[in-house]
C-alpha angles and dihedrals in degrees: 000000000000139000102196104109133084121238121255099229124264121312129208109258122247142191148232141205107262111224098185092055116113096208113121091218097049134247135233119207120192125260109239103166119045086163081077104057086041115100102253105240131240123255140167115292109248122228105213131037131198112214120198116187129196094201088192099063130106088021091316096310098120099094090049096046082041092055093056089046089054090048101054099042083057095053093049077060095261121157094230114188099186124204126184121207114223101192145014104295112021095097084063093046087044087049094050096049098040113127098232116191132187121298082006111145122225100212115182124202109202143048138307086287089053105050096043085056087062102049097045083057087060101042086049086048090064097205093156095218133113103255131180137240135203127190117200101185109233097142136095103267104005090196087171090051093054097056091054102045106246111139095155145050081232091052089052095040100047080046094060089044103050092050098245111169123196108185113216135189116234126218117224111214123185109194097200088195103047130229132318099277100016094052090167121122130314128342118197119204136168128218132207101189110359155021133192150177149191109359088021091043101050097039088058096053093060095043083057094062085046096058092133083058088076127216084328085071091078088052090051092039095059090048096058089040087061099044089050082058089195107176130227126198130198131189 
């Protein structure tokens, strides 16, 4: 994935028939993401890969799922320097610090969490060069893998190793109050697929205290949501 071009300005949005829809008389859902219809372009194999692991993602399956990516990038003759993060956060601090050099690879192991951590490190690190990303889904939902269609460890992996380059846009977010528990001054985060706020928002919060609960905590976490009926307000 790369970050390099400019966006072409808003388009109208448009729509497509719905196959999976049940409805007799048929259903159109809108179409969000034309980059992933788009052919993923051809670049220059890169050399040497950093590979940063959340180990506790997907029900702590991420170092495990990170130790056969870095298998088999070493056996298709890449350079792979592998970091695990140890707490919320670190992926974000070990982005931000990495060395990158022309033609390096960024690879995440983990889930949409993780990979917007890391580039948010980047983006905080301000190199002011095109760097490239590489996502290999290791998480609960893995919503950005999908669309992408990467299901598998071999499907990233032969991706970064053929060379094959989707472009995305970033959205820039600045929380002006901070995050729940450090609640002091502004956070900056970027997002490479989505963005919410209020119910989502607050679900997600408890599922994170339920992780053991596996990918049902997200289920539980929306329900209680719901029952603590807290309100939001925008202007």
């Amino acid at each position: 994935m790369s970050t390099d071009e400019a966006p072409a300005g808003p388009s109208p949005l448009e729509f497509e028939a719905d196959s999976s829809t049940k409805m007799k008389k048929g259903a159109h859902k809108p179409i969000f993401a034309h980059l992933f219809k788009a052919k993923p372009k051809k670049v220059k194999a890169t050399k040497r890969v950093h590979l940063l692991v959340n180990p506790y993602a997907g029900n702590k399956s991420g170092r495990k799922i990170g130790e056969q990516a870095k298998a088999l990038l070493e056996a298709a003759g890449k350079t792979v320097k592998a970091y695990h993060s140890a707490y919320s956060g670190h992926l974000m601090e070990m982005a931000q610090e990495l060395e990158i050099k022309a033609n390096d690879l960024v690879a995440v192991v983990g889930g949409d969490g993780s990979l917007s951590e890391v580039i948010t490190g980047r983006m905080r690190a301000e190199s002011g060069k095109t760097e490239l990303f590489a996502l290999i889904p290791a998480g609960t939902g893995n919503s950005m893998a999908h669309d992408l269609g990467l299901s598998s460890v071999e499907q990233a992996v032969e991706s970064i190793v053929s060379g094959a380059r989707q472009s995305i846009d970033l959205a820039r977010v600045e929380l002006v109050n901070g995050l729940p528990g450090a609640e002091n001054g502004t956070t900056v985060r970027f997002s490479h697929n989505l963005v919410t706020w209020g119910l989502g928002v607050d679900s997600t919060i408890k599922a994170e205290k339920m992780r053991w609960m596996g990918p049902a905590r997200y289920d539980v976490g929306i329900l209680m949501a719901i029952m603590a009926n807290n309100r939001r307000h925008a202007t």
